[in-house]
Each structure stands twice: as structure tokens, then as C-alpha cells.
C-alpha positions in Angstrom: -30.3 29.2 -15.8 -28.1 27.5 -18.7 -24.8 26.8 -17.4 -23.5 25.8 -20.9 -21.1 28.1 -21.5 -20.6 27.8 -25.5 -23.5 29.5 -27.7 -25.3 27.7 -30.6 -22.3 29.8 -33.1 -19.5 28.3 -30.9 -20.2 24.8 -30.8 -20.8 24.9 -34.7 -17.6 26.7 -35.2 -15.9 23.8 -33.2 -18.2 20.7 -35.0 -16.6 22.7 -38.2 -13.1 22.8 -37.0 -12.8 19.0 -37.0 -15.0 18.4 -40.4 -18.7 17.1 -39.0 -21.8 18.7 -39.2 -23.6 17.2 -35.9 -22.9 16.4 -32.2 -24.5 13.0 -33.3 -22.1 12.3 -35.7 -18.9 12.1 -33.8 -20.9 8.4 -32.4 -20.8 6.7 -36.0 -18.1 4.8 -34.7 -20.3 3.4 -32.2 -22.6 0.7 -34.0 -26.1 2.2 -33.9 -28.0 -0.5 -31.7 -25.8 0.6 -29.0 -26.1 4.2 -29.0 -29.0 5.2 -27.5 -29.7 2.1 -25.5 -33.7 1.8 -23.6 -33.0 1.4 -19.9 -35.3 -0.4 -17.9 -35.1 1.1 -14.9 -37.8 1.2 -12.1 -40.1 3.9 -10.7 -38.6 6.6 -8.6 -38.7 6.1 -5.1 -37.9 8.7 -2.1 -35.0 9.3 -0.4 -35.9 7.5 2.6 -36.6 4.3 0.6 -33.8 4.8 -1.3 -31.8 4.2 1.8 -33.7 1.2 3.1 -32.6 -0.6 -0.3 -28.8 0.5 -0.3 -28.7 -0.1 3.6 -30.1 -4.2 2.4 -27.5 -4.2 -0.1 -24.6 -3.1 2.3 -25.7 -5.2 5.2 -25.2 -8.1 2.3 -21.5 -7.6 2.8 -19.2 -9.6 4.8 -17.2 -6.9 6.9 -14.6 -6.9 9.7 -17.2 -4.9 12.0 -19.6 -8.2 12.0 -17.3 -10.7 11.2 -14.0 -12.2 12.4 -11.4 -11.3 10.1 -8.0 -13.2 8.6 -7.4 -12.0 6.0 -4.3 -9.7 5.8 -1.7 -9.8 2.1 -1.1 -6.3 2.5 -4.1 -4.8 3.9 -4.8 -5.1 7.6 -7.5 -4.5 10.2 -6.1 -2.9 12.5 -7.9 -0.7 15.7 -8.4 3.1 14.5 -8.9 5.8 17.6 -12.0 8.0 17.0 -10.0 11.2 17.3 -8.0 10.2 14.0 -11.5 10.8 12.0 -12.8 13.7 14.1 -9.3 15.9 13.3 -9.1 14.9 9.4 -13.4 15.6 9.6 -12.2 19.1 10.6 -12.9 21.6 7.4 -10.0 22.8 7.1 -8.1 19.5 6.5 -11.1 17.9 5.1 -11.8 20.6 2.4 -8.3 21.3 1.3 -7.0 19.9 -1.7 -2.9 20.5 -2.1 -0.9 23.2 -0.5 0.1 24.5 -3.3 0.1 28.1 -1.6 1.6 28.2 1.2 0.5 31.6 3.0 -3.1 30.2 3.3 -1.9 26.4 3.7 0.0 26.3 6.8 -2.0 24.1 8.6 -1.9 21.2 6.1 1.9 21.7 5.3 3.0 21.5 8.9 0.8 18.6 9.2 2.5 17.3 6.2 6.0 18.3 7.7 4.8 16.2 10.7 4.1 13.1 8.7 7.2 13.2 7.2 8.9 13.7 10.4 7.6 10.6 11.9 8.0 8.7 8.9 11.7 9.3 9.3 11.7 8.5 12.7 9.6 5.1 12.3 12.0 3.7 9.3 15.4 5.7 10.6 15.6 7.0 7.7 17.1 10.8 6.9 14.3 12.4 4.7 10.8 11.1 4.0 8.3 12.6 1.4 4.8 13.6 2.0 3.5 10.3 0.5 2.1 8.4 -2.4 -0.7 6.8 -3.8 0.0 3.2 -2.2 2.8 1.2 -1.2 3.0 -0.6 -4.7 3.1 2.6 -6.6 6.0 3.8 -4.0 8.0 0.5 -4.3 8.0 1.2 -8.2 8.9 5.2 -7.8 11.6 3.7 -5.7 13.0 1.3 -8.3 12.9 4.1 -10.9 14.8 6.2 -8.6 17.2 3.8 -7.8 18.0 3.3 -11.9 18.7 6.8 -12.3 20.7 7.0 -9.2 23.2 4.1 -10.4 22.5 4.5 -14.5 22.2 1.0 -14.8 19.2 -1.5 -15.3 19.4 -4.3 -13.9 16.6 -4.7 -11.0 16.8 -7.8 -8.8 13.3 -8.0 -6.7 12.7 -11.0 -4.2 9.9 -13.1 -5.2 8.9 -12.5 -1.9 7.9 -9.5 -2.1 3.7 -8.8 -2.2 2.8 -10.1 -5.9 0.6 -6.9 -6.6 3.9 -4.6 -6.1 6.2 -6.7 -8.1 3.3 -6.6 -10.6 3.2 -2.3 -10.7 6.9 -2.3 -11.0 6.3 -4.2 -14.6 3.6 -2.2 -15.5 5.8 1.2 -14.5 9.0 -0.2 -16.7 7.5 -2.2 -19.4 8.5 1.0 -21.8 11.6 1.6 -20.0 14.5 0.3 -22.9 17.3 -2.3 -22.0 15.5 -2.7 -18.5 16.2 -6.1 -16.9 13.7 -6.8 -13.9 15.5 -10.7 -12.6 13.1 -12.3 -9.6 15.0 -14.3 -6.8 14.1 -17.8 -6.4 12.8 -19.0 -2.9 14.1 -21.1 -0.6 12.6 -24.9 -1.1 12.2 -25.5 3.0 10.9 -22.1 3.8 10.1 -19.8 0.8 12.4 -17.0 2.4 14.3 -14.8 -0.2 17.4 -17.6 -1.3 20.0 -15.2 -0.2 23.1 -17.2 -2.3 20.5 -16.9 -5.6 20.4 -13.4 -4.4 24.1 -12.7 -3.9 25.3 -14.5 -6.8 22.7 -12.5 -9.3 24.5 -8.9 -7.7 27.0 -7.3 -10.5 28.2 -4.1 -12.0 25.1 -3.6 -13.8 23.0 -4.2 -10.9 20.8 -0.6 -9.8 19.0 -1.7 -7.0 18.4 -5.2 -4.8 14.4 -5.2 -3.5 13.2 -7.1 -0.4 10.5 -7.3 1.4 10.9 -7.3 5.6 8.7 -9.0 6.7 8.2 -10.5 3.3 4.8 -11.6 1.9 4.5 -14.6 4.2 4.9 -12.9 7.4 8.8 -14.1 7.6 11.6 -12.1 8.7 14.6 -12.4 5.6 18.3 -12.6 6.3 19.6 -9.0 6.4 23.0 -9.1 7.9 25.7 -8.3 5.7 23.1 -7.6 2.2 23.8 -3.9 2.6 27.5 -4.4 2.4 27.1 -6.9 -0.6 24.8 -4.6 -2.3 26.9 -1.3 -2.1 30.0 -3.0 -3.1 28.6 -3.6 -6.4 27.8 0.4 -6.7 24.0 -0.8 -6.0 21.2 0.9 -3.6 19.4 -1.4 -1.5 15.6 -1.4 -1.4 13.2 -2.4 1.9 9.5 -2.7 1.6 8.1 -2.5 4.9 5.1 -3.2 7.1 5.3 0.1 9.4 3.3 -1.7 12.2 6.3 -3.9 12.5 8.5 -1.4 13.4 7.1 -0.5 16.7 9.0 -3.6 17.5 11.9 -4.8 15.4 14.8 -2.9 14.1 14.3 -0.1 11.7 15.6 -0.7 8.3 18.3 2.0 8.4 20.1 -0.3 10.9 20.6 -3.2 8.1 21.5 -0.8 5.9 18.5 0.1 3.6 18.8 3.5 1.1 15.0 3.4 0.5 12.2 2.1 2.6 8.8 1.9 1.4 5.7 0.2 2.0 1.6 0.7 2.9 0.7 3.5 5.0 -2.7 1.7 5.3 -2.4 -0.1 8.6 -1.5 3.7 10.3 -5.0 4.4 11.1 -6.5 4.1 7.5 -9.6 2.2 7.2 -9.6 -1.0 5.0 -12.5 0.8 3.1 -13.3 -2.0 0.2 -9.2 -1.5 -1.2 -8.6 2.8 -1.2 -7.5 4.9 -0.6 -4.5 4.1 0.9 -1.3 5.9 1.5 2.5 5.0 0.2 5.0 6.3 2.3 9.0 6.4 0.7 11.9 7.4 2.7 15.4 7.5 1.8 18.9 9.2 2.7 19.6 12.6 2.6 22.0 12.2 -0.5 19.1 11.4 -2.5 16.7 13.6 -1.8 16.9 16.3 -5.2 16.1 12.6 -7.0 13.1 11.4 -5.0 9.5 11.8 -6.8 6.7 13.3 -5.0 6.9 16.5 -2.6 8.5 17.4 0.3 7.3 19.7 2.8 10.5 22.3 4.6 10.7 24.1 7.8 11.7 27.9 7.5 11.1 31.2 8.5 9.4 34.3 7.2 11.2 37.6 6.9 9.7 38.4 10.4 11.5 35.3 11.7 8.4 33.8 12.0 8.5 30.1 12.1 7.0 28.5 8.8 6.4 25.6 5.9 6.3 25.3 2.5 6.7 22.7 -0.2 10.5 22.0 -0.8 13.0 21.6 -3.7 9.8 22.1 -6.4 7.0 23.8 -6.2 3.9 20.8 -7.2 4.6 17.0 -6.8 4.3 16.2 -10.5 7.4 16.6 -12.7 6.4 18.1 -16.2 9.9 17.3 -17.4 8.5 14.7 -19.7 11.9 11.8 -20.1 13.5 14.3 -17.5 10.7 13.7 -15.0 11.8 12.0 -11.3 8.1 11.3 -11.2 4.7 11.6 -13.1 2.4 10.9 -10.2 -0.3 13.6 -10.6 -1.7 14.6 -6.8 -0.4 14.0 -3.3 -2.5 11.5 -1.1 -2.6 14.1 1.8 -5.6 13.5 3.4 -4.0 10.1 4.3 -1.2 11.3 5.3 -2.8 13.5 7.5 -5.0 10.6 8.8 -1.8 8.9 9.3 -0.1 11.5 11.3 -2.9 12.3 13.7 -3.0 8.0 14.2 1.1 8.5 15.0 0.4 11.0 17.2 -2.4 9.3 19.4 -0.1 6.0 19.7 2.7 7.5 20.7 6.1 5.1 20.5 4.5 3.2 23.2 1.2 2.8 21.6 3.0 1.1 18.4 4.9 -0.9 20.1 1.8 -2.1 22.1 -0.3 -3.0 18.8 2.9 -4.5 17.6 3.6 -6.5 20.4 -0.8 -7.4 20.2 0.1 -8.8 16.5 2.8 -10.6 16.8 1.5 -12.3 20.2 -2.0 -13.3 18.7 -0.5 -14.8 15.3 1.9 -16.7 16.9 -1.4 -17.7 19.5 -3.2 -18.7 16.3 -0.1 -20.7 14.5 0.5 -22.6 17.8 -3.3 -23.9 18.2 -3.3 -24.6 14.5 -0.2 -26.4 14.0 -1.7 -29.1 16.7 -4.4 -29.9 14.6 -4.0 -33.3 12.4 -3.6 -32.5 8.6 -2.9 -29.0 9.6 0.9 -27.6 8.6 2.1 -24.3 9.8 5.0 -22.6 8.6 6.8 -21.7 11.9 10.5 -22.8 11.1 11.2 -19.0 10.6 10.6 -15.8 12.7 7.8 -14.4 11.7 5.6 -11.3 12.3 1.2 -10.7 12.6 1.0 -13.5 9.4 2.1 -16.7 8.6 1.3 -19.9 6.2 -0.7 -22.7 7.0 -0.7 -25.8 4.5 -4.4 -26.8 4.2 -5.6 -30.3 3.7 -8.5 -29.1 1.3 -8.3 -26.1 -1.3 -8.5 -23.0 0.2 -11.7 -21.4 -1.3 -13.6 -24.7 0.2 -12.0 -23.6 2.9 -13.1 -20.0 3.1 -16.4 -20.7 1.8 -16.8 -23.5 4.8 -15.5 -20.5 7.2 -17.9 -17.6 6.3 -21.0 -19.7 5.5 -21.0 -21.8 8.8 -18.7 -19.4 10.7 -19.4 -16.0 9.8 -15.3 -15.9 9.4 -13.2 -14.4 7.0 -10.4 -16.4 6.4 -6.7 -16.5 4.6 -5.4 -15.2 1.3 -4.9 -18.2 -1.1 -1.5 -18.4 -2.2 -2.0 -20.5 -5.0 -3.5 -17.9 -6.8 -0.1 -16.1 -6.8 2.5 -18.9 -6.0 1.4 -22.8 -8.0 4.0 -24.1 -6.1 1.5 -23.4 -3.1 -1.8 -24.5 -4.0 -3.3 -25.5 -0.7 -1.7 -23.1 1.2 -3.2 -20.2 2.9 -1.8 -17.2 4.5 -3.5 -16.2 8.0 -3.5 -12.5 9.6 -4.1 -11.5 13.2 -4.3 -8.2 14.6 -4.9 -6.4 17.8 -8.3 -6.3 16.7 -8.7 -10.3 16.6 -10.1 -11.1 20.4 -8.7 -14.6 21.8 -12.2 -15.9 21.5 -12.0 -15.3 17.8 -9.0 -17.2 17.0 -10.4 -20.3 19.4 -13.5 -19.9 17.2 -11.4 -20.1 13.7 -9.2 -22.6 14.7 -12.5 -25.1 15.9 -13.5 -24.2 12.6 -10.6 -25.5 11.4 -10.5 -28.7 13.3 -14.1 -29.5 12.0 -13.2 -29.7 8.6 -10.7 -32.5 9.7 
């Protein structure tokens, strides 16, 4: 059966329409040698072999199920319960794509209205949306927000905050006109956010002050009194967030925060090579005909039946064009959904458990490394499930020495972001990192010495 839908008279009638004669010539553009290249590809094989050579080239890989893992900068191993991929497996989660009608979607809304629910909850924060593409996209959406909240343009972002996100946020405003993005300087003795840089940058044109809690390094930033400073100057304050965290310290509505954001990953999303991942944004109530993405209501039918459908607009992507609060083009619900079921399993005592695991093991791992010679950790500040070791050798030597002889994955380099850090390497551990592990990494570590 042809499954072409056009007939031979169509697709002439369209090759006339835009002045050629021939499919082939609409590739004249493309120098000849290069259009119909000879591909030197091997004899078929079966199935069955087919697997034996993709199972090779996966067991090639270093990953965190047969290796000790590090590494961290934003995307963390953390312990996912098997129900979490048996409930999103189910068909109808797995099969659906956006709830776009609600009378046959009820089960994902409500799960969606969960999500949010919990969101809120975890960050203390009034209204939540049903979640973005990742946390850098959401930090940006949230700076975007924030400038046509206050009218102004002026964006003052810690350089503390994850370098990939502050990275997005330029790529999301470079065609936004008069826009002034101004990065805080770091402290010299502990490369925390330099809160008098900060303050004194604040002014009447200011739309939004962004920090990161904990920031990039692990480290806790000064938080008393910002709010205050912030909205006094007409600004909105902005908190990226590690949700993790917050099964232990203070949500970010208690220091005053109008928008949280951050990486949904670490709620029961698998690392999975970078994606995808899950952004979550939550805000006040105030703001909440101004957020982008979706939001998923509570109601009730004409029966008084309880129900749920999508809030305030009917799809997540604004077709408003300069008008739009967002252009993001799909919902990430599946994540969401994996998130929710992982929120759901833990409990508030489960959290605060695998909080209480990360935050106990890093500190563990900085204690036993700062006793090595040559070895400097960054442990002046509080600091959460990473911190910064200076390294006596560069850091790829490092990590090469660690996963050749060790079968360890070890730290992000921060010199690759940071010059001022060459040699310096941030370290992660997780529930998931077993005390024999970290003995193991830091013996490794005391070799090299």
C-alpha cells in the first residue's frame, strides 16, 4: 500500500508553485559530491546480534550503576523507588500526551494538580505550575516574568548561580531591547554571592535580583534581610533551588522569595545521559495570570462532581506573539508525573531522610579530604550534598587517574566555568554514595599525593 498521500498531478502542481521542474532540483544548493553520498555500511545482521553489539557498546560506558559516582553540578544521583517507574509505565500515563481535554484526561490532570500541590508545599510557595522543560529554561521564564511584572530591565543574577542557567537566560534575552543582565562579583575568601556588590547594584530600574540557594558550590548565601532590600526598590526576588534541600532547611518563602525555581531532576528522575528533566516554577498568588506554562484547577461538574482541568488558558503555549507570557511549546508531564509519584512514596519524612543522607555523607567526604596534605576543602561556609576541593594537580588528571585506576567518577571541574578556579573541583555525595565508597575516593585521592 502507498501511504503517500499526494498523486503524481499534485506534487507537480506544488514543484510549479514555487518555479522548479524536479524534486532533484530543490538540492542545487547542495554541492553535488555531497548529495547522494555511497555509504559504507556493513552486512545486515539479525536482531539478536544486533543487540550483542549495542549491549558491547553500552557496557563501554562509565555509569553510576557500576561505578562510584561524584559528580553532581546540577544533576544528581539520587535513590529512585521502583514503584515510581511501575505507575508512570502504567498506559494510561505512559501513552498520554497533554490534557488538553479534560473529560477523558482526568487521571493525568489530577496527577498534574498533585504535582503542583506538592511543589507548593516543598518551596512554601502559593501557586506552582505543572512544570517545564528544565530548571535553566524555568530560571529564564522566571526572569522574563519578573521584567514584565516590574516594566523595567535591569536583571542582577549572582555569579553563583549554575553557569548553564545563567547561560539560557542570555540566550532567552539576547533579542530582548534595552535589556541589562549585570552578574555579582564573588566573594574573594569564599566565592559566596558578595552581598554589598549585590546591594549596592539594587535601583529603581532593577526587575528582579537572582540567587541561587544552595548556590553552585554547595554553599548556603546570606538571605536575611535581601527580600526587604529587594522589594523596597519595587524589585521581585528570584531563588533557584535544589528541592532535595528542602526536606531540611527553610523553604524559600520564609526569606522572602516571589519565584522559586530550580531541577526537578533529583525528584525521582533518572540521570539518563542529560534528559529529560523537569523544571518546576512556583511563585505568589498575585502573579499567577503572568506565569508561563499551565496550570492545572480543582472544580466541579454541574453534578457537583469533583473535577480538574487546565486553568486560566486552555494550552501551555502563548500564541500572543510580543504579547506572549511564554512560548515554550509542550508540558514535560510525564516528569512531573514521575516526580509526583517519587513525592508521594517519600513522604515529608522520606525527604528529610535523603536530605539529611546528603548532607551527612558530603560533609563525611570533605572532613576525610581536607586531612589529606595538598588537599584544600572549602568548608568555611555551610554548605549542603557538594562542596569545593582545591586540587594539587589539574582536575581532568585527576579524573582520568580516578576512573582508569578506580573505576570512580569524580568532580566537575570548575575551571572550565570559573579561571579564577583552575584546579579546583566540585565533589557530590548522595544517599546513594555507601561509606565504603567515599573511603575508596578519598585513598584515591591520597595516592595521587
Amino acid at each position: 500500500m502507498n501511504y503517500i498521500p499526494h498523486t503524481d498531478e499534485e506534487r507537480r502542481e506544488m514543484l510549479a508553485r514555487i518555479g522548479v521542474e524536479r524534486i532533484e532540483d530543490l538540492f542545487e544548493a547542495i554541492p553535488e559530491k555531497f548529495r547522494f553520498p555511497r555509504l559504507n555500511l556493513p552486512e545486515a545482521v539479525t536482531e539478536m546480534e544486533a543487540m550483542w553489539e549495542l549491549g558491547a557498546l553500552a557496557d563501554a560506558n562509565a555509569d553510576v550503576n557500576h561505578h562510584a559516582c561524584f559528580l553532581g553540578a546540577g544533576a544528581y544521583n539520587h535513590y529512585i523507588p521502583s514503584l515510581v517507574d511501575h505507575i508512570i509505565r502504567r498506559g494510561e500515563f505512559f501513552t498520554a500526551y497533554t490534557p488538553y481535554q479534560p473529560e477523558v484526561s482526568q487521571g493525568t490532570l489530577q496527577a498534574i494538580f498533585e504535582f503542583q500541590s506538592m511543589m507548593s508545599a516543598l518551596t512554601g510557595m502559593e501557586i506552582s505550575t505543572a512544570s517545564h522543560y528544565d530548571g535553566a529554561t524555568a530560571f529564564a521564564e522566571a526572569v522574563l516574568m519578573a521584567m514584565a511584572i516590574t516594566q523595567r530591565r535591569k536583571v542582577i543574577v549572582s555569579r553563583a548561580i549554575h553557569p548553564h542557567y545563567r547561560r539560557v537566560l542570555c540566550t532567552y534575552t539576547q533579542f530582548h531591547p534595552n535589556i541589562q543582565i549585570v552578574e555579582t562579583d564573588l566573594t574573594n575568601s569564599t566565592n559566596q554571592t558578595n552581598s554589598t556588590d549585590l546591594t549596592d547594584l539594587i535601583d529603581l530600574n532593577t526587575a528582579c535580583v537572582c540567587i541561587q540557594n544552595p548556590n553552585f558550590f554547595g554553599q548556603f548565601e546570606e538571605v536575611n534581610g535581601l527580600a526587604d532590600r529587594i522589594h523596597a526598590a519595587g524589585g521581585l526576588f528570584i531563588a533557584v533551588v535544589n528541592p532535595i534541600s528542602l526536606g531540611l532547611f527553610k523553604p524559600p518563602a520564609e526569606y522572602g522569595a516571589d519565584v522559586v525555581v530550580g531541577e526537578g531532576q533529583p525528584l525521582g528522575i533518572p540521570l539518563s545521559f542529560g534528559g529529560p528533566y523537569l523544571g518546576f516554577f512556583c511563585t505568589r498568588r498575585e502573579f499567577m495570570r503572568r506565569i508561563p506554562g499551565r496550570i492545572v484547577g480543582e472544580t466541579v461538574d454541574r453534578e457537583g462532581k469533583r473535577g480538574y482541568v487546565l486553568t486560566l488558558k486552555t494550552r501551555e503555549q502563548d500564541i500572543r506573539r510580543e504579547k506572549a507570557t511564554s512560548n515554550i511549546c509542550t508540558n514535560q508531564g510525564l516528569m512531573a508525573l514521575a516526580a509526583c509519584v517519587y513525592m508521594s512514596v517519600m513522604g515529608k519524612y522520606g525527604l528529610r531522610q535523603v536530605a539529611h543522607l546528603c548532607y551527612q555523607k558530603a560533609h563525611y567526604a570533605a572532613d576525610r579530604i581536607g586531612k589529606l596534605d595538598s588537599w584544600r576543602v572549602w568548608t568555611d561556609k555551610p554548605f549542603f550534598n557538594e562542596f569545593v576541593v582545591a586540587c594539587p594537580a589539574p582536575v581532568k588528571e585527576i579524573n582520568d587517574y580516578l576512573l582508569d585506576e578506580h573505576d570512580i567518577i569524580g568532580g566537575y571541574d570548575l575551571g572550565q566555568d570559573y579561571p579564577e578556579l583552575q584546579d579546583h573541583m566540585l565533589l557530590c555525595c548522595t544517599e546513594t554514595n555507601t561509606r565504603e565508597e567515599i573511603d575508596a575516593l578519598v585513598e584515591a585521592l591520597a595516592e595521587l599525593t
